[in-house]
C-alpha positions as a Markdown table, in Angstrom:
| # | Residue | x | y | z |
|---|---|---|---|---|
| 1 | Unk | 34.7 | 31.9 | 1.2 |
| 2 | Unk | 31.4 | 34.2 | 1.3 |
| 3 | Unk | 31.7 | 36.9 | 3.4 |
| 4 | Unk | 28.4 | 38.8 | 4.8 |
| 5 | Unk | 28.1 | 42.2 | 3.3 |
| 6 | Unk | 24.7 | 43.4 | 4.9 |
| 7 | Unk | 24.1 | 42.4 | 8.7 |
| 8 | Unk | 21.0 | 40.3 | 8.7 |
| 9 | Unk | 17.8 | 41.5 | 10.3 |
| 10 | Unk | 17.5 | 40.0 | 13.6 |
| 11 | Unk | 14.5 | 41.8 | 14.8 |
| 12 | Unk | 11.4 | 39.1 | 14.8 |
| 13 | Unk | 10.5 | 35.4 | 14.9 |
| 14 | Unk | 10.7 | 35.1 | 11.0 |
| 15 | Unk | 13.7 | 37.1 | 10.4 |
| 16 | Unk | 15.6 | 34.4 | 12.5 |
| 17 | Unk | 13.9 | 31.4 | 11.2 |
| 18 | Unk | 14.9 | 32.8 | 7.7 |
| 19 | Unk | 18.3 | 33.4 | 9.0 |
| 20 | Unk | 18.9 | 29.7 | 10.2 |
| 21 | Unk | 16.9 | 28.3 | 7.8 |
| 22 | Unk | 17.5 | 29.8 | 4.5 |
| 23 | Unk | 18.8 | 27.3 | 2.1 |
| 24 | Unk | 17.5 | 25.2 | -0.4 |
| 25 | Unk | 18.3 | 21.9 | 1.4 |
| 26 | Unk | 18.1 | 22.6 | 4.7 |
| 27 | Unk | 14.7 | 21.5 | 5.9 |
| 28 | Unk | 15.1 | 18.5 | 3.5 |
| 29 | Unk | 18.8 | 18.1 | 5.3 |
| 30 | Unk | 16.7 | 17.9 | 8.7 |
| 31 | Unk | 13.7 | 15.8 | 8.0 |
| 32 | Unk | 16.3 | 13.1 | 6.7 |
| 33 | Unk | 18.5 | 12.9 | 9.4 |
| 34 | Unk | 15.4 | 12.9 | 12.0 |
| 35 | Unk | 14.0 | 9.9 | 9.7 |
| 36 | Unk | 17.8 | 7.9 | 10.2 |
| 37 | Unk | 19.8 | 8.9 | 7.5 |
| 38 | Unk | 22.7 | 10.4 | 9.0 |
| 39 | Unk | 25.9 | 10.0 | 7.0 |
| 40 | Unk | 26.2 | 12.1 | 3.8 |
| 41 | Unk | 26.3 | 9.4 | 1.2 |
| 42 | Unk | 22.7 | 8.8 | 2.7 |
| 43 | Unk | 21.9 | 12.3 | 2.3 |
| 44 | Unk | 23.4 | 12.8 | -0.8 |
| 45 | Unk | 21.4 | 9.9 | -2.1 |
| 46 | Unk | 18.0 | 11.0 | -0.7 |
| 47 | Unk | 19.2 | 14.6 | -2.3 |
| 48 | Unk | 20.3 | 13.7 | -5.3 |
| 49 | Unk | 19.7 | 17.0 | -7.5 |
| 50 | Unk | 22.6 | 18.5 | -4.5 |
| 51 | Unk | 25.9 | 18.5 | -4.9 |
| 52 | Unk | 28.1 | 17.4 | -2.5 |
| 53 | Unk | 29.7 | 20.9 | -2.1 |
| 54 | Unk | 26.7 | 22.3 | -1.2 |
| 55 | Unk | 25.0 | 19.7 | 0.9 |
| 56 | Unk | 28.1 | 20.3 | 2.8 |
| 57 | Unk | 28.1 | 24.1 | 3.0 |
| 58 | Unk | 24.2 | 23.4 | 4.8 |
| 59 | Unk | 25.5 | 20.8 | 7.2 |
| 60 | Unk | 28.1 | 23.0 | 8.5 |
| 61 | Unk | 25.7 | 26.0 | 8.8 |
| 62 | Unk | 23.0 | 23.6 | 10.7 |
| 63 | Unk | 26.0 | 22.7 | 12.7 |
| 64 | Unk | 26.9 | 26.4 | 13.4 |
| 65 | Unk | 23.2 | 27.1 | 14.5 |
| 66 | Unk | 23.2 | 24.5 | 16.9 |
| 67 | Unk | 20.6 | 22.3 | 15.5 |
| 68 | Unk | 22.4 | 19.1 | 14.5 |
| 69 | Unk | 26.0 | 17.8 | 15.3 |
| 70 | Unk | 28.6 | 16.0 | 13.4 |
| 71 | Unk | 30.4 | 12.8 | 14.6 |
| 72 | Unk | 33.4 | 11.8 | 13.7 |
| 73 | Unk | 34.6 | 8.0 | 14.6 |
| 74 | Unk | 38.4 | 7.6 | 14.8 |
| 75 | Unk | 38.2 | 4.9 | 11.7 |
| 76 | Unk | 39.8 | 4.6 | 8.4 |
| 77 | Unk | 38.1 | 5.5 | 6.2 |
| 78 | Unk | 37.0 | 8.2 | 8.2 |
| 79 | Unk | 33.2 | 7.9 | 8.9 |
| 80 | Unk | 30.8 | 10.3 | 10.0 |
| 81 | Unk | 27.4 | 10.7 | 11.1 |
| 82 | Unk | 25.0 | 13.9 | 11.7 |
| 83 | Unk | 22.2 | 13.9 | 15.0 |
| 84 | Unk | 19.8 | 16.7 | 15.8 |
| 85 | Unk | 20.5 | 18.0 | 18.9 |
| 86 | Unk | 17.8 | 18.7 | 21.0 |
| 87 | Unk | 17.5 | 22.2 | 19.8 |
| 88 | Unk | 16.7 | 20.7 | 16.3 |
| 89 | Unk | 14.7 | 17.9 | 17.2 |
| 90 | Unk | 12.1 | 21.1 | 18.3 |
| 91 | Unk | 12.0 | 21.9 | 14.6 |
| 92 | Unk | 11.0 | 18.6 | 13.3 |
| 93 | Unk | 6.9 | 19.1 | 13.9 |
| 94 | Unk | 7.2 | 22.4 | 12.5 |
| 95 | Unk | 8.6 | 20.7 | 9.3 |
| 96 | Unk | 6.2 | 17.8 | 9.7 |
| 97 | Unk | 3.3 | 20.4 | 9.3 |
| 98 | Unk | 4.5 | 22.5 | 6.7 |
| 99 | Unk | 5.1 | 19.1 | 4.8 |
| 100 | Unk | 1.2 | 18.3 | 5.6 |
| 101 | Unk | -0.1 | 21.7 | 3.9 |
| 102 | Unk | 2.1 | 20.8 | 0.8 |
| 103 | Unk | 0.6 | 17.6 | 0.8 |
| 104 | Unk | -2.8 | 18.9 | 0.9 |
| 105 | Unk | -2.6 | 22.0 | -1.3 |
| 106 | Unk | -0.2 | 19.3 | -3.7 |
| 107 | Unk | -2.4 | 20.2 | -6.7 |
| 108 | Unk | -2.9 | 24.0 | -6.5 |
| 109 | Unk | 0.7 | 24.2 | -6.1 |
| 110 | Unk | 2.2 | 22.4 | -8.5 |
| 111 | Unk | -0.5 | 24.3 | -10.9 |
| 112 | Unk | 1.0 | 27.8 | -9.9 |
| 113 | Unk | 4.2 | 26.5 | -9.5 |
| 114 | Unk | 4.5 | 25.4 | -13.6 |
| 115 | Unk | 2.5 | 28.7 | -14.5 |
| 116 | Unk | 5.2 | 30.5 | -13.7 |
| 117 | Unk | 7.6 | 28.3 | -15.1 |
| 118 | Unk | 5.8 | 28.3 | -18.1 |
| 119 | Unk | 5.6 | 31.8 | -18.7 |
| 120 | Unk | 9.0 | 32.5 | -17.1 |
| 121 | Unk | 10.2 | 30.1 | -20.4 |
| 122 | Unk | 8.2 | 32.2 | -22.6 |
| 123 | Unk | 9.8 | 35.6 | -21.5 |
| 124 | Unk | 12.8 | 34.0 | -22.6 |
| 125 | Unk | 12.1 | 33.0 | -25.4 |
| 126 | Unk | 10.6 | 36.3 | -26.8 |
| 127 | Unk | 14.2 | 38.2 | -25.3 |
| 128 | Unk | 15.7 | 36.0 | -27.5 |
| 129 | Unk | 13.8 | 36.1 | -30.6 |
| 130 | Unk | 14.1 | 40.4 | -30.2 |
């Protein structure tokens, strides 16, 4: 298992949202189970480009920071299902905006976004012609 070398930088706002936030699929992992989907063959499905490994390494972290919970029903097969807590249900319009600026800036992005994709695939491919 990963073990922390550096202490994280606990000293503002940002620094903690990074902390408990920091993850590819996190915010994804959120707005989904706030729209219903709450068991992780849902999720995986609505996350398809994650593996199941690491969609599973997020949940437990989002677990750990309080923001959603896991229950497990006493069935075979086991089933289980995720919930924001009320902690993370606070998060949700933060997400909900962020989501509206992509949406509006949706072009512009996605322009700089492939220009340095683009020339990051160019790099490469002058290393490996030298």
């Amino acid at each position: 298992m990963y073990e922390r070398k550096i202490l994280p930088n606990l000293n503002c706002g940002l620094d903690l949202i990074g902390e408990v936030l920091y993850g590819k699929w996190k915010v994804r992992l959120l707005w989904f189970i706030d729209q219903g989907h709450r068991r992780p063959s849902e999720l995986q499905r609505k996350i398809p480009d994650a593996t199941r490994r690491v969609l599973n390494i997020q949940l437990n972290e989002l677990e750990a920071h309080e923001l959603i919970t896991k229950t497990i029903y006493p069935v075979v097969p086991p089933k289980v299902e995720y919930h924001l807590t009320e902690f993370g249900k606070t998060l949700i319009p933060v997400i909900a905006t962020l989501g509206n600026w992509g949406d509006e800036h949706e072009e512009r992005l996605r322009s700089v976004i492939l220009k340095r994709i683009n020339s990051s695939e160019l790099v490469l491919q002058q290393n490996l012609k030298s």
